[in-house]
N, C-alpha and C positions, 0 to 999 in steps of 0.2 A: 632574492626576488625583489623586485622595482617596487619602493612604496606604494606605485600608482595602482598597484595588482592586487590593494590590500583596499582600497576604496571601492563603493558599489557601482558593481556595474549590473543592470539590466539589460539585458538579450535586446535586443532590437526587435526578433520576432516574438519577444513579452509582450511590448508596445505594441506591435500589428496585430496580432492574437488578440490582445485586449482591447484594442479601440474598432478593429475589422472583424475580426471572425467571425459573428454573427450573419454581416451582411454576406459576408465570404461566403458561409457555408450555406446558404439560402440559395446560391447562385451555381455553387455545387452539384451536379448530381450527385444520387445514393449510388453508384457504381463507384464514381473516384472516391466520394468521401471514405468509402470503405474500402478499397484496393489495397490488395496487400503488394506487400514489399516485389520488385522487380526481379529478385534473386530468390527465386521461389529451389532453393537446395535442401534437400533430403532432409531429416532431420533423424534424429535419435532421440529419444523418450527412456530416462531410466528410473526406477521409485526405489526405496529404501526407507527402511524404521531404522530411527542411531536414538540411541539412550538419551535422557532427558537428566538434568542435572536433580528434578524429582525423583525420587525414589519409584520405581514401578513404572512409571511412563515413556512412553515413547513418541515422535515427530515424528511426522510423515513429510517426507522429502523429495521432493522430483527435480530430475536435470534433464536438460534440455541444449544440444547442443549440434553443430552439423554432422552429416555422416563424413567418415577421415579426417575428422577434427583430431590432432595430435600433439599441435603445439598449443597451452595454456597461458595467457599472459594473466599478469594485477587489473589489465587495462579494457579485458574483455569477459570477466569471469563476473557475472551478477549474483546477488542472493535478495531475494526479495519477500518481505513479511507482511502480511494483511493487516487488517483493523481489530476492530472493537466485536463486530458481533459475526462477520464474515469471512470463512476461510480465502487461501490463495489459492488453494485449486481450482475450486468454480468458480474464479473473477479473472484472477494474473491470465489462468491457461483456459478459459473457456471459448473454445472456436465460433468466432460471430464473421459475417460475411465474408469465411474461409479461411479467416485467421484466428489467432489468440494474441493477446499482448506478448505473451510467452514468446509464440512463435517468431513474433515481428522480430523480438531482440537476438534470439538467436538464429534467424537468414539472416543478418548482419555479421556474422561470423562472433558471435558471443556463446558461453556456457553460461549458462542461465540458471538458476535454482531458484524454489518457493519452499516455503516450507509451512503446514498447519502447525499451529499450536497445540500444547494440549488442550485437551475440550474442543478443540474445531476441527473442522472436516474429517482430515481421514487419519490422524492423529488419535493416539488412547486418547478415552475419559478419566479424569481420576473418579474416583470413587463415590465423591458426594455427589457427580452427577447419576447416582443411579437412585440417590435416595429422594426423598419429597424438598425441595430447593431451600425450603425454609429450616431444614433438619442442618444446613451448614451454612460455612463462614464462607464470604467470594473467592473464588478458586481461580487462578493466575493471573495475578497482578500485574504491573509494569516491572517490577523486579524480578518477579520469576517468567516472564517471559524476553526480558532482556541476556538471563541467564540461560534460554533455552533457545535465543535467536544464538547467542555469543558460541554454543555449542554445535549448530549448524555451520557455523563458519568457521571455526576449527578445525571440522572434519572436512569441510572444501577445502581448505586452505593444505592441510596435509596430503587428502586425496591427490591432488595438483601440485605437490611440493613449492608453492606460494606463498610469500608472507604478505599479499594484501590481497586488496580486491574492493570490487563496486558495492556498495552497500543502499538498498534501498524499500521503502515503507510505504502504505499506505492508510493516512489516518491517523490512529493508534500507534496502527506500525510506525509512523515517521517517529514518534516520542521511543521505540523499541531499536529503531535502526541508528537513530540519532544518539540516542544515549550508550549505545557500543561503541558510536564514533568516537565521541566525548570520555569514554573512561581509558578506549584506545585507540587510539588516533593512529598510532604508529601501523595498524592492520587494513587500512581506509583507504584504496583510492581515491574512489569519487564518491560523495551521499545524494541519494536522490529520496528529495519530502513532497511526496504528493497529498495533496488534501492536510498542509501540517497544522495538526493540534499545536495550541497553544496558550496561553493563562486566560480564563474568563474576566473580563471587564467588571464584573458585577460578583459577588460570593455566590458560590453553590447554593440552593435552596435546600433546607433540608428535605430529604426524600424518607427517612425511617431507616428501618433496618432493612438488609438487604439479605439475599438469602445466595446460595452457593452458586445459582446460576438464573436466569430468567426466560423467558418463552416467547416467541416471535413467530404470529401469522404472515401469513401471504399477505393479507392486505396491508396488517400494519406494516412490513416492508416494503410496498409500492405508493404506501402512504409517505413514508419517508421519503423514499427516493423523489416523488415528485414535489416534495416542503419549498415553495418558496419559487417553483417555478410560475411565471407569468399562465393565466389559462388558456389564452391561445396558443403557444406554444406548448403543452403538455402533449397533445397527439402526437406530435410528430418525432418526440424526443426521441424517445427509444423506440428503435425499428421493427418490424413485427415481429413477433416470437421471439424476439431476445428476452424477455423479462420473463414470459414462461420458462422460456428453457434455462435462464441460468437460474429459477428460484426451483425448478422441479429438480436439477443438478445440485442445490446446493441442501436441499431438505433430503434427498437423497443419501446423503453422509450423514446424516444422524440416526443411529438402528434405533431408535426410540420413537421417529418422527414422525409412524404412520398410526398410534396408538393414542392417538389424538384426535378427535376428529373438531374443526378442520384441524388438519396435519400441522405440528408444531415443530420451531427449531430449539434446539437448547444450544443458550447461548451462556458462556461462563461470565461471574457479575466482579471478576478483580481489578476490570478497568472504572466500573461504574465508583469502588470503591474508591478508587486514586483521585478519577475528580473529584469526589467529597474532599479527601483528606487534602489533595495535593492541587491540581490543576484547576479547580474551582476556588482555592481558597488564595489564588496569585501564588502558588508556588509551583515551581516547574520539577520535574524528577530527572533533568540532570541541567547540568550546565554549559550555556551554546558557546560563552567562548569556549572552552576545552575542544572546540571542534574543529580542526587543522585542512580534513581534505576540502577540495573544491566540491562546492555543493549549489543545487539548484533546490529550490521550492519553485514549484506549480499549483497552481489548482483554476479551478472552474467559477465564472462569476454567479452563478444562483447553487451554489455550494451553500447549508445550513450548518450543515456536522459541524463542518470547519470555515468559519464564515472568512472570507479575504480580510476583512476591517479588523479580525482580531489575530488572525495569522499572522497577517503581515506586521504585527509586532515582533516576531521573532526575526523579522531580516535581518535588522542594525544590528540584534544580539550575538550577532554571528562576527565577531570583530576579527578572529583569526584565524576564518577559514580563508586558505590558499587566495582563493577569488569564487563568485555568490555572482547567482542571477535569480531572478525570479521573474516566472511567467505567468499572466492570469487569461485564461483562456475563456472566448463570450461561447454563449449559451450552453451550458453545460451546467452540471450539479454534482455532489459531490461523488458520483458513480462512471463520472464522463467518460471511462475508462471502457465501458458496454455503452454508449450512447451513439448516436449518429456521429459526433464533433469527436471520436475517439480517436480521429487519424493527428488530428494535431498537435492531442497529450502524447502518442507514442513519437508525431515527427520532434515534438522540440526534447522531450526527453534523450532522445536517438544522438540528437545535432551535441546534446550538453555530453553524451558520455565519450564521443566519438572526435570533438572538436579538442584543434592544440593548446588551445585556451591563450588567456592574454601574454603577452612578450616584453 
């Protein structure tokens, strides 16, 4: 490969995305901004529990991919892992004006996989999530769920007699997909780091002790989601009933969630723990040269989780992936994913998995 291929390049529609989209999408209708893909083909839905490198636990897995799909490439096969406090099912595959991100990828002729964690969605609990949170230590970490992403794609990978494929995160997930990439590179197509975490500028505050898992209302969720957006612009962000319907979807997987009143999510606290020890204190839990495939970072410009000013420290770290873009998409936050502006995360993600790349 051509030294030139090892230098940063950003997408061109990074630049337009990030200097236009806002006005872009102002000038949009809600019909196109939401229109799904023009190759609207049948699709196939399959779920499955595969063993957890935990003892006793199991991942809940769904694929997704066209009907008469028969031939499998490295080049179209996805596996994609959530965040910090929210599973993949009700975000990756939740159908908003007719689609799901799920879906988009695979009418493009992709098989496509998410997978929960343990402790999230439709994924076993381990065990201290049954007891009072304070009763245990934080339960799956960035370690044990890099070992329980690494186990998901093992079994794609054999399922399909495949030795790579597309690897991709969101949040959390990016430091869970990334650090698979980084320990095997050689399994990697492409990495795709949406919303990527990355070292805190400032040390972790101390927070106390943490207990096995923590608790998350509806509001304090919609409290999040809107951190940092402009107030005029909050109405219009996310379209009607989308934030009912994917938060009443996503409290929904938890048989615990209705013995609450208001209704609670249990959310497992082993990432909370890593920024203390690790990503709060300037240390990363793996290492970005180690990462070979062609990778893209995106996110949203009124993103807080994962702010662009500190993310975008990880681009340059990335000295030996294949070739690296990165796209910062206007008006969006770190959920852009369910928002109005959601057609341009899934169009430029689409262009990165699906382009020849440079020559």
């Amino acid at each position: 490969m051509a030294p030139a291929c090892k230098h940063i390049a950003v997408l061109l529609i990074g630049l337009m995305v990030g200097l236009f989209a806002g006005s872009a999408a102002q000038a949009q209708t809600p019909a196109r901004a939401q229109a799904a893909p023009a190759r609207l083909v049948r699709l196939v839905t399959e779920e499955t529990m595969i063993a957890s490198p935990q003892a006793g636990l199991k991942i809940y897995v769904r694929n997704k991919h066209p009907a008469g799909m028969t031939r499998f490439t490295p080049d179209r096969t996805l596996v994609f892992v959530h965040g910090a406090t929210y599973p993949a099912s009700t975000a990756f595959d939740l159908e908003l004006g007719g689609v799901s991100w799920m879906d988009y990828i695979a009418r493009h002729g992709f098989d496509v996989y998410l997978l929960d964690l343990p402790g999230y969605g439709r994924s076993s609990r381990p065990v201290a999530m049954d007891q009072p949170a304070a009763a245990g230590q934080p339960i799956e970490t960035t370690a044990d769920a890099v070992r329980d992403y690494v186990a998901v794609v093992d079994w794609v990978l054999a399922r399909r007699h495949l030795t790579r494929l597309d690897a991709a995160g969101w949040s959390w997930g990016t430091t869970i997909a990334a650090g698979f990439a980084a320990e095997q590179p050689g399994k990697v197509n492409r990495l795709v780091l949406y919303a990527p975490v990355w070292l805190a500028q400032t040390p972790a505050p101390a927070t106390g002790t943490l207990g096995a898992y923590r608790l998350v209302t509806r509001d304090a969720a919609l409290k999040r989601w809107l951190n940092g957006v402009p107030e005029d612009k909050q109405a219009g962000l996310i379209p009607e009933g989308w934030f009912d319907r994917w938060q009443k979807a996503t409290w929904a997987t938890d048989p615990k969630s209705s013995e609450a009143s208001p209704p609670v999510l249990r959310a497992p606290n082993g990432v909370f723990l890593d920024f203390q020890r690790f990503w709060g204190m300037g240390q990363p839990t793996y290492n970005p040269a180690k990462i070979t495939a062609p990778t893209l970072m995106i996110q949203a410009e009124w993103d807080r989780d994962t702010p662009p000013a500190r993310s975008q420290g990880l681009f340059p770290m990335l000295t030996n992936a294949a070739w690296k873009k990165y796209v910062l998409i206007g008006e969006g936050t770190h959920t852009v994913m369910m928002e109005r502006n959601r057609m341009l995360l899934f169009q430029a993600v689409q262009a990165f998995l699906e382009e020849d790349g440079p020559r």
